[in-house]
N, C-alpha and C positions, 0 to 999 in steps of 0.2 A: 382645410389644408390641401395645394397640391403637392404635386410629385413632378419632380422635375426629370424629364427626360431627356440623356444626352444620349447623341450618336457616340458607337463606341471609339470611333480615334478621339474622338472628343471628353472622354469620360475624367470628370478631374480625379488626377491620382494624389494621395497620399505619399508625402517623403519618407522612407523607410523609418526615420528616426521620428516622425512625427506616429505613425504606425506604432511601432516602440513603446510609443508614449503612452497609448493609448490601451495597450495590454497590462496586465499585470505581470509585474517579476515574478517566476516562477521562486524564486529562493527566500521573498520574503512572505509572510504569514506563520503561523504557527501549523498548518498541515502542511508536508508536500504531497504534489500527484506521483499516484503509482497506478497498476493495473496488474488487475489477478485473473486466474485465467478461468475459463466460464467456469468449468465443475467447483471449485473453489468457489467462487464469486456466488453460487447458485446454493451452495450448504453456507454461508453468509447472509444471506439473502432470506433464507428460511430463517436462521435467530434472529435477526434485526424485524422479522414479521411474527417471531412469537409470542406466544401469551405472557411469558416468563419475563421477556425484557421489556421492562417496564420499570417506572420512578427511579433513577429518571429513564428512558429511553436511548439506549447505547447505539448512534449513527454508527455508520461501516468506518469513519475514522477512528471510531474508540473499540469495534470490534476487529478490525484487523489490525491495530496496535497491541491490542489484548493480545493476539494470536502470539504477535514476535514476541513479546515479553514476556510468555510463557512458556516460550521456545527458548528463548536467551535468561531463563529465572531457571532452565531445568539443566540437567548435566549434558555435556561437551557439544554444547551447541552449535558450534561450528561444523564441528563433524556429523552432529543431524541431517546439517541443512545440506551439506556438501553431500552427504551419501543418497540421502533424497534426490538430488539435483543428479548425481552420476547414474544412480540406479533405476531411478522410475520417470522423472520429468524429462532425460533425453530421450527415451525411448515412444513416450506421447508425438500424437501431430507438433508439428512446429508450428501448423497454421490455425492452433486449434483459437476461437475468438478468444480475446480479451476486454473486460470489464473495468475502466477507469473508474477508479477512487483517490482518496484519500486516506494519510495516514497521519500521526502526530510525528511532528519532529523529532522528538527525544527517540523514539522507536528506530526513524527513518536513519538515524544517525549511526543504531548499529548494523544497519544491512548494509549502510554505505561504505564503514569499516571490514565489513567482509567483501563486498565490490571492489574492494583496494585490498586485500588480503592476496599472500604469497600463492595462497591455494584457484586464486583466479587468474593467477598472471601464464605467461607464455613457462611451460609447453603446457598447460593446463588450458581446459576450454575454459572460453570466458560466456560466465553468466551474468545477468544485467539485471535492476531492481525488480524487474517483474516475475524475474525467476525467484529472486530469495521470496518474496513477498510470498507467492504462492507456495512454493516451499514453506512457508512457516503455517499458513495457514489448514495444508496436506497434515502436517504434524501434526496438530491439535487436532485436525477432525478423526487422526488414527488415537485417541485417545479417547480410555473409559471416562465417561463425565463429562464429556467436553462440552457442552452447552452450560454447565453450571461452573466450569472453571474460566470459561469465556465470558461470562457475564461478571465474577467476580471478579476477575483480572481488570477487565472495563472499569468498573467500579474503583479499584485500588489506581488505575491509572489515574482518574478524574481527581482522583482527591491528593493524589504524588503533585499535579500538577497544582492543582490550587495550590497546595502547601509550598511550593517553588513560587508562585508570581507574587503569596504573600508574604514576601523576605524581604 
């Protein structure tokens, strides 16, 4: 095989919509992308490498959906996330890295509802999926048990969902 080499005013371009075409929609699949922010991502990162999770094997999509659902399964979830969000995450770097993942829709669907919620609009700071995400994930690692409520949540999520595609 060669390699064709163009000089660069000559380089053939792509039409933006041809480009387009050639990405995937971000909106359809059954995960959408998010990103958490390292310390998060990095207590993630240690359960999806432990002994414990295992048959099946819970990816970071079905452990950071575990997170929200156990966040949004517990009381005044909103105002968890939001007090989280005022009290400890403003006060972090803002530049601190972030860690792209994935998460399942059904999950994504309620962070998006509070990304649209009264409590993020003007004169209220606006926080963005990466914030609740990590937020929800802060909450469960401040919880007794949380490696075995994470795995079990994972678990009840995989099988919520099968039970939904076979209807």
């Amino acid at each position: 095989m060669t390699t064709a080499f163009f000089p660069l005013d000559q380089t053939p371009q792509l039409a933006s919509r041809d480009l387009a075409a050639t990405l995937p929609d971000a909106h359809d699949g059954p995960t959408v992308v998010t990103r958490v922010w390292q310390e998060e991502y990095n207590w993630l990162e240690a359960h999806y490498n432990d002994a414990a999770n295992c048959s099946p094997k819970l990816r970071f999509p079905d452990l950071i959906s575990a997170c929200v659902s156990l966040v949004f399964d517990g009381p005044a979830p909103e105002r968890r996330i939001f007090t989280f969000l005022h009290q400890h995450l403003v006060l972090r770097d803002q530049q601190t890295t972030r860690r792209r993942e994935e998460m399942w829709r059904e999950q994504y669907a309620l962070l998006l509802a509070l990304q649209k919620s009264e409590q993020n609009r003007h004169p209220h700071p606006q926080f963005k999926l990466d914030h609740f995400t990590t937020a929800c994930v802060a909450l469960v690692m401040a919880e007794g048990g949380a490696k075995a409520k994470l795995f079990e949540q994972g678990r009840h999520n995989i099988a919520r969902r099968a039970a939904q595609s076979s209807v």
